[in-house]
C-alpha positions, 0 to 999 in steps of 0.5 A: 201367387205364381202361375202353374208354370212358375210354380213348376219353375221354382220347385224345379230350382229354386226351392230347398230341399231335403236330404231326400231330394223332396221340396222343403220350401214354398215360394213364400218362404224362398222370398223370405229367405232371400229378404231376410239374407240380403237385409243382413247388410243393412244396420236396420235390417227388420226395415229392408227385410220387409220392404225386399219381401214386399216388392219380391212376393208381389212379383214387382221384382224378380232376381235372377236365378243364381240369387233364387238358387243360392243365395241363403241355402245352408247346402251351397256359397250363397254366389248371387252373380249371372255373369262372369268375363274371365280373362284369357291370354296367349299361353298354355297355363292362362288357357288351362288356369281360365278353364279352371275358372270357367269350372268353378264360376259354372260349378256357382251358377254363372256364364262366362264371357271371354275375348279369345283375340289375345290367342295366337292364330292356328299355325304360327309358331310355339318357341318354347316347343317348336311347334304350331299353335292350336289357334282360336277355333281348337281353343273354342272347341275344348273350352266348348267340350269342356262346358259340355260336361259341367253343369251350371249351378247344379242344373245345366251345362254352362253358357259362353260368349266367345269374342273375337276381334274383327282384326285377328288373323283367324276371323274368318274361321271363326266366322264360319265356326258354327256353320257345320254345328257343334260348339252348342255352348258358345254364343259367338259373336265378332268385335267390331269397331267404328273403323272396319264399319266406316271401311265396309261402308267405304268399301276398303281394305281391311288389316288382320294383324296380331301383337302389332304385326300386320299379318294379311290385308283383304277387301274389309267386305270379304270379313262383313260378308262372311258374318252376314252369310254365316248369320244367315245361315245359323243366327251367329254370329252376332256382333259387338260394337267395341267402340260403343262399350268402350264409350260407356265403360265408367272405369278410366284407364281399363278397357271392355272387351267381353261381355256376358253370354247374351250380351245385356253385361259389358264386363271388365276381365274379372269382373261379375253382374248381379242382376234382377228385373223390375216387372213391367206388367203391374206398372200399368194401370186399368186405365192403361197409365204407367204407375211412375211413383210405384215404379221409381219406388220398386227400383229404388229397394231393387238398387239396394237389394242387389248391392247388399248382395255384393256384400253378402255374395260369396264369389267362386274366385277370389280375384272375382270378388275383389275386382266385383266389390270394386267396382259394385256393377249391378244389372237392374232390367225389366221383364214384361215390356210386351204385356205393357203395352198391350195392356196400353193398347200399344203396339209394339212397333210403333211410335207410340209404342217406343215412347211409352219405353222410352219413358219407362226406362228414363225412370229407372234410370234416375230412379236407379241413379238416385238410389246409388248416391243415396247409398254413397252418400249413407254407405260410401261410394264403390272403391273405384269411384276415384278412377272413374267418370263420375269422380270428383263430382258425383259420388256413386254406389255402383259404377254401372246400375242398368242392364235388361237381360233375356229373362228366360226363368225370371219371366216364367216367375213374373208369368209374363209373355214378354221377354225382357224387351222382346215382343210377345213370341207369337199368341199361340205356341208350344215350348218345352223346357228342361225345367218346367217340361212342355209348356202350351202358351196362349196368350191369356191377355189376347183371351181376355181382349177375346172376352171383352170384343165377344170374339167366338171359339170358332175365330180363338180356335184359328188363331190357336192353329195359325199362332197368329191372329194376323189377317184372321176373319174376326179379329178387330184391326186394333187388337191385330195392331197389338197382337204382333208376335216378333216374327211379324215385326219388322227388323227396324223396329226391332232395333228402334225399339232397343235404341230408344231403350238403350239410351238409359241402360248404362251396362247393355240391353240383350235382343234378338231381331227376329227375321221371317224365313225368305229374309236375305242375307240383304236383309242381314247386311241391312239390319247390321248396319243400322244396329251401328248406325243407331249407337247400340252395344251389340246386335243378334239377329234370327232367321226363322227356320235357321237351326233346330228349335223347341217350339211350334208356333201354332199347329206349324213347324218348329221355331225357337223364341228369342229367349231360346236363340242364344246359351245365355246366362242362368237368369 
């Protein structure tokens, strides 16, 4: 049964219906719908159909929106993808045909990744007008516009990650791009490889070059400090660390250079993601115990859920289909990490707390891997799987299986109060959305442990003022340990946290470091650092107070979650 919330949340949605615009469908026969369509790839498909509508009605496992909102509808192309990369390159008709695309995949339900570094710089010259490019910037402006003014899947505007290389002559332009506002519908983020961060360690010079041709060369600590102070400032941009996706790219002889909107997907250029997350709350037992049989179980039907959709999907490009159903990349996740632990008696940020992770997500992994062969095995590997690093020796289903997104409508479905891998926002807070309108949280496991110790109404009522139960009178040391909210973590255990996750995730795994106001662009420049340093794919971080949010901790000022932070994808 869902809570109030996600019941709002899946009328709003999800739901079918009539041609009055009233509601057609209960949650129950929305999990059927989706069960009965997606067993229609299986030879045995009363079989799966019952074991997908099993572990979906429990809310073991919640798809992503694009597969609640389309698929099996008879009003709309059952397109079951989240994340799209679309090519770009340097010439009027590629801008103008990937700016129809970008419609199209909005017009689905999905958010749209891109690299803009094969775009010449603004003010280098046109040959075939004799005039002067329009550069990268003016070219995020109207795609930005553009966004603006479709809606995704019918509900919002769409989402967009703009890349762009640490070496493109017009870095530093981008860098500051969102410093003055506007481009509401872009997440930005600067591509970074090992080489400019071994020369900002080293404290060298650093070349900005276009089609191989060395443009400009400049202290590499002027391009690093204009990102650490433009995060600062406004939370972008984030950073991808190219040479990690390229590292883990399956596919021999391509390269990734774009991810999804929020970064959890590294993509090919046409390539989609179709994603679901494994709800990480009821994997715990009353004993505080992961359930690892049940858990290994839930993602091995998920595994198959999601690569049945390849199959019955119907994609908004031609070219998308073909490149998605050659190399079958699925994003199985999780949501719901913070009530595991909690219910674990597990701090967040500790030791303890990122062992039990790590060991979560080293079963998905195997369990998700020994689904793809088992599929192979009965169903045949991906088409690609001849130009990939598993060939010849280990036939997969899926040339990439894991990927933990932000899980912002999935996590209302799951009523969990944690965020993909994120940490509980705070105890108490406000939060309005488009959807399911304001939202008044406070967290029910931090009442049900104020049951258990006897806390009193009077300490429960300073809590919900404060937001956080942090240094108040009444509240045992054990349950503050646990009750951190991700404003009073620590940004290296942030990024531990995601490291010891990200080390089983073969696709990428979406954070945001949450920094407290006073932090410095010190603070930045150090969390940056050690985001490379620990091998991960990509970093975002947020500095409380730096834009405008749809949330008040407590009785406080407005703040913005981690899920909220960034325009990411409809999941």
């Amino acid at each position: 049964m869902l809570s109030a919330d996600g019941q709002k949340l899946f009328e709003a949605r999800y739901a079918i219906r009539d041609e009055k615009g009233t509601v057609a469908e209960t949650f129950d026969q929305a999990v059927g719908r989706l069960a009965r369509t997606v067993a229609t790839a299986e030879k045995e498909p009363s079989q799966w159909e019952e074991r997908f509508a099993r572990i979906i009605g429990e809310l073991f496992f919640v798809p992503s929106t694009p597969i609640w909102a389309n698929v099996g509808k008879p009003d709309r192309p059952w397109q079951p993808a989240a994340c799209f990369v679309l090519p770009l390159e340097d010439s009027l008709e590629s801008v103008f045909e990937t700016l129809k695309d970008t419609a199209l995949v909005f017009k689905s339900g999905g958010g749209v990744g891109y690299n803009f570094s094969a775009i010449r710089p603004r003010g280098f010259p046109v040959r075939s007008s004799q005039g002067q490019a329009f550069g990268v910037v003016e070219l995020l402006r109207l795609y930005d516009h553009a966004a603006g003014i479709i809606v995704q899947g019918g509900v919002r505007r769409g989402a967009c990650m703009g890349i762009l290389n640490a070496d493109h002559p017009e870095i530093l332009e981008f860098i500051r791009a969102k410093l003055a506002g506007g481009l509401a519908n872009f997440n930005l983020s600067v591509g970074v490889g090992d080489a400019f961060m071994e020369a900002v360690r080293e404290n060298g010079t650093w070349r900005l070059v276009f089609n191989g041709q060395a443009i400009a060369e400049l202290p590499a600590a002027e391009v690093w400090e204009a990102i650490v102070e433009a995060s600062h400032a406004c939370g972008e941009p984030g950073l991808v660390f190219l040479d990690a996706l390229q590292r883990s790219n399956p596919i021999r002889g391509t390269v990734i250079a774009a991810t999804n909107p929020c970064g959890e997907v590294p993509l090919l250029a046409g390539e989609s993601c179709i994603l679901g997350s494994i709800n990480l709350a009821p994997m715990v037992d009353a004993a505080g115990n992961l359930k690892e049989v049940q858990l290994a179980e839930t993602v091995g039907i998920a595994v198959r859920f999601l690569d049945n959709l390849i199959d019955v999907g119907q994609y908004p490009l031609t070219f998308i289909a073909q490149t998605t159903r050659a190399t079958r990349r699925i994003g199985v996740g999780f949501t719901g990490l913070a009530d595991a632990l909690i219910k674990s008696g597990l701090a967040y940020d500790s030791e303890e707390g990122r062992a039990w992770a790590d060991r979560a997500a080293a079963i998905i992994k195997a369990a998700a891997e020994e689904a793809s062969r088992e599929l192979a095995r009965e169903k045949g590997a991906f088409p690609w799987w001849g130009r990939s690093v598993y060939y010849p020796d280990d036939p997969r289903r899926n040339a990439a299986l894991l990927s933990v997104a932000p899980t912002g409508s999935v996590t209302l479905i799951a009523a969990c109060e944690g965020y993909g891998i994120e940490p509980i926002f705070a105890v108490a807070y406000t939060k309005s959305t488009s959807a399911a309108g304001k939202i008044e949280v406070f967290s029910p496991l931090f009442l049900q442990e104020c049951e258990r110790h006897g806390i009193p109404e009077t300490v429960r009522s300073e809590v919900a003022r404060r937001g956080s139960c942090q240094g108040v009178d009444g509240i045992p040391a054990d349950m503050a340990r646990v009750f951190k909210g991700a404003r009073e973590i620590a940004p290296e255990d942030h990024l531990l946290m995601q490291a010891a996750v990200q080390k089983h995730v073969d696709n990428a795994v979406s954070k945001t470091v949450n920094l407290p106001r006073e932090a410095t662009p010190a603070d930045v420049d150090h969390t940056f650092r050690l985001a490379w340093e620990l091998g991960l794919k990509g970093v975002t971080v947020f500095r409380e107070g730096a834009k405008p949010a749809p949330v008040t901790v407590g009785a406080g000022e407005p703040e913005e979650p981690p899920e909220a932070h960034r325009n990411c994808c409809w999941v």
